[in-house]
C-alpha positions, -999 to +999 in steps of 0.1 A: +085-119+188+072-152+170+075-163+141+051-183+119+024-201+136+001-231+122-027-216+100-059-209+115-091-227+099-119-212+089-139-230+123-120-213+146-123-181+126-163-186+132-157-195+168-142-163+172-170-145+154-195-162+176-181-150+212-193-117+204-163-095+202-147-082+168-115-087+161-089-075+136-061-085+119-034-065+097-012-080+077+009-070+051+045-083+032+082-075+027+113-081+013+145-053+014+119-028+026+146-008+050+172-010+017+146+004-002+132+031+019+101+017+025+079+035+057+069-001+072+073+002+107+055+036+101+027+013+086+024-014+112+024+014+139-002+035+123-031+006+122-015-012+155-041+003+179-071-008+161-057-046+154-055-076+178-028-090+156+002-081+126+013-108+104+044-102+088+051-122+056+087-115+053+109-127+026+147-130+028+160-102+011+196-087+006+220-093+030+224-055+037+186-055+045+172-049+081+138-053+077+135-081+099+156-060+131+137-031+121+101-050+126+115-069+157+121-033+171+084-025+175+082-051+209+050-059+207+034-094+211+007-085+184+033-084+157+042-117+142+064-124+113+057-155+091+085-167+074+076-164+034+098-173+001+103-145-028+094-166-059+118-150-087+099-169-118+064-151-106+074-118-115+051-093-101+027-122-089+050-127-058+036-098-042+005-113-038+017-146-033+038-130-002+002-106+008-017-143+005+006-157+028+001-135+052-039-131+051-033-169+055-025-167+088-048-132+103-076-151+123-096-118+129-134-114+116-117-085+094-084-084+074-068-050+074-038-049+045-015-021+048+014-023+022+048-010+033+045+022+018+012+028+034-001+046+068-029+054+082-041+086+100-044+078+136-078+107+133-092+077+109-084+050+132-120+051+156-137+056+124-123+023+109-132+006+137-166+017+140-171+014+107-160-023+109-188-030+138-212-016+121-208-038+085-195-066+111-228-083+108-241-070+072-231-102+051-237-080+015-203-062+027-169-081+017-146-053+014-138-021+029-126+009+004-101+034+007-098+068+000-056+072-012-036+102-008-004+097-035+021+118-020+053+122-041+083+141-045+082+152-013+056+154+018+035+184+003+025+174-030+006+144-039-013+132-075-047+137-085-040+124-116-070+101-137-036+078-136-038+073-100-057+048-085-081+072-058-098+038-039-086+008-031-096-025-010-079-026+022-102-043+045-117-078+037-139-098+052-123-128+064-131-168+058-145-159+028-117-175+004-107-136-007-074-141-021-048-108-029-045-115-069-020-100-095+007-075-082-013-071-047-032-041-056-068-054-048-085-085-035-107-110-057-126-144-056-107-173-068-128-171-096-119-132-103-149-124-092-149-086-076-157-077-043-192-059-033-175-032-013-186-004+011-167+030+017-147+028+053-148+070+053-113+068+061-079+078+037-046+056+031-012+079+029+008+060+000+044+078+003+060+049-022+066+076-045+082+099-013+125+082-013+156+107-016+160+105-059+189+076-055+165+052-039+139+062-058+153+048-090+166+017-070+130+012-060+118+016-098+146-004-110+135-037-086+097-031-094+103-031-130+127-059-131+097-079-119+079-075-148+103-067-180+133-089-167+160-073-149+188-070-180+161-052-198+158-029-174+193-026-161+199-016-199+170+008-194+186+027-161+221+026-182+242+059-163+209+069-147+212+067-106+186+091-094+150+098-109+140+130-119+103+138-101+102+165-123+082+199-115+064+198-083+041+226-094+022+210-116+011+187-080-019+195-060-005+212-028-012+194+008-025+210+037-034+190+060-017+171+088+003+135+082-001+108+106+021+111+136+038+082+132+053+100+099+065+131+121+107+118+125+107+108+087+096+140+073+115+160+097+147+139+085+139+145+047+169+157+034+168+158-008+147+190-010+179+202-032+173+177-058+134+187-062+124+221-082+088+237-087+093+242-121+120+232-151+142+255-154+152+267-200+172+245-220+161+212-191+176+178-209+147+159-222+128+133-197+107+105-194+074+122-186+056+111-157+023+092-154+003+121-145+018+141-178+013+116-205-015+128-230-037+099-220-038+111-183-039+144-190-069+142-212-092+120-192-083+142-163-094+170-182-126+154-191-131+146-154-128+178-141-155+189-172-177+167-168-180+155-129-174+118-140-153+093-126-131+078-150-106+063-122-098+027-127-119+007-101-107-029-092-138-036-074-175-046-074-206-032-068-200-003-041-235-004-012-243+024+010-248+010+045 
């Protein structure tokens, strides 16, 4: 396995366009993702047969963290890890400073971003692909959307929630100067300008809200900390260890299959003991979740009234091709 390589220029990224053969590139970030429970070899391996190359921006995490062995495990040529460095100071901001990084270096004619808690049906991968050949030469088409699936809990309930982002951007078109902006949630112009986008008819399985209760609340804790400072929040966690998911019932119920490269994670799931369907007389007061604050709950409402999307939608102008 490499690691790091000189950056690719936009030329060479046109020479490769002009031989005649697509290529792709994933790439996505990391830092404590094994500490953390984070699915990320599940994520390179579910879009690995599709790309020509993975670029890893890794940044040194804890020293209990085995991201980097974990990664290395995969053995294949394809998979690159750039060295990155976790800017403290940026808050939230490092996520797409690491995601930036790493589109840096993909020299494919598209950019496909997986996050480490996302994975891809391997029934969507020929779709993706043909859907990338066939915008390949359609210049009004900078982004690729995606439809998300926000499992949580557990592997058989996921959100539906007007709180939940339902598309995303996870392919761009590269040599474009399409940066990740923010906390690495979508893809802009320098100049913030949004994306015109086309649907890629395929889903994203987000299972970042899928961790046995005790990392769940170490994961919340560390996304947090980026953004509120992390004595404010370790004062906010005071004597709580493990999240409460609250009652599953209240979920939309999954029927379908999960991508195979998911198949020994769920089958080693082992905090069904800590979940319940519904709460139980005389329950402790909790933070409510997203999904059942009375701003979500109402917009939902109206959404399922009325037909209209309310969703938040961090793109442009969406073309039918």
């Amino acid at each position: 396995m490499l690691v790091g390589r000189p950056k690719r220029s936009a030329r060479s990224r046109d020479q490769t366009s002009e031989v005649g053969t697509m290529r792709i590139s994933g790439f996505s970030f990391a830092r404590n993702a094994v500490k953390l429970y984070y699915p990320i070899k599940e994520a390179i391996l579910s879009i690995l047969p599709i790309v020509d190359e993975f670029v890893l921006a890794l940044a040194e995490g804890d020293p209990d963290d085995s991201t980097r062995e974990l990664v290395e495990s995969i053995g294949d040529p394809r998979v690159r890890i750039v060295e990155a460095i976790w800017d403290e100071e940026s808050g939230a901001r490092a996520y797409s400073q690491l995601t930036n990084v790493a589109l840096d270096q993909c020299g494919g004619d598209w950019c496909f971003y997986v996050q480490a808690d996302e994975v891809v049906h391997e029934d969507d991968l020929p779709v993706i692909r043909a859907r990338c050949e066939q915008v390949r030469d359609d210049g009004r088409v900078e982004g690729l959307l995606f439809e998300y699936l926000h499992f949580f809990g557990d592997y058989e309930h996921y959100q539906t929630s007007n709180g939940w982002y339902r598309k995303k951007i996870r392919i761009i078109r590269n040599g474009l100067g399409i940066r990740s902006v923010r906390d690495a949630q979508s893809f802009r112009y320098p100049d913030e300008r949004r994306l015109t986008v086309a649907h890629s008819g395929a889903r994203i399985f987000h299972y970042g809200w899928v961790r046995p209760p005790h990392y769940m609340q170490a994961k919340n804790k560390e996304f947090l900390a980026h953004r509120r400072g992390r004595e404010a929040v370790e004062a906010l966690f005071e004597g709580v260890t493990e999240m409460d998911y609250g009652p599953l019932d209240r979920l939309a119920l999954y029927e379908g299959t999960h991508p195979a490269v998911m198949g020994e994670r769920i089958a080693a799931m082992d905090w069904r003991d800590k979940l319940r369907t519904v709460d139980p007389p005389g329950l402790r007061r909790r933070e409510l979740h997203k999904d059942e604050r009375p701003k979500y709950r109402i917009l939902s409402a109206i959404e399922r009234w009325t037909g209209l999307d309310l969703n938040h939608k961090n793109f442009g102008r969406v073309i039918r091709v």
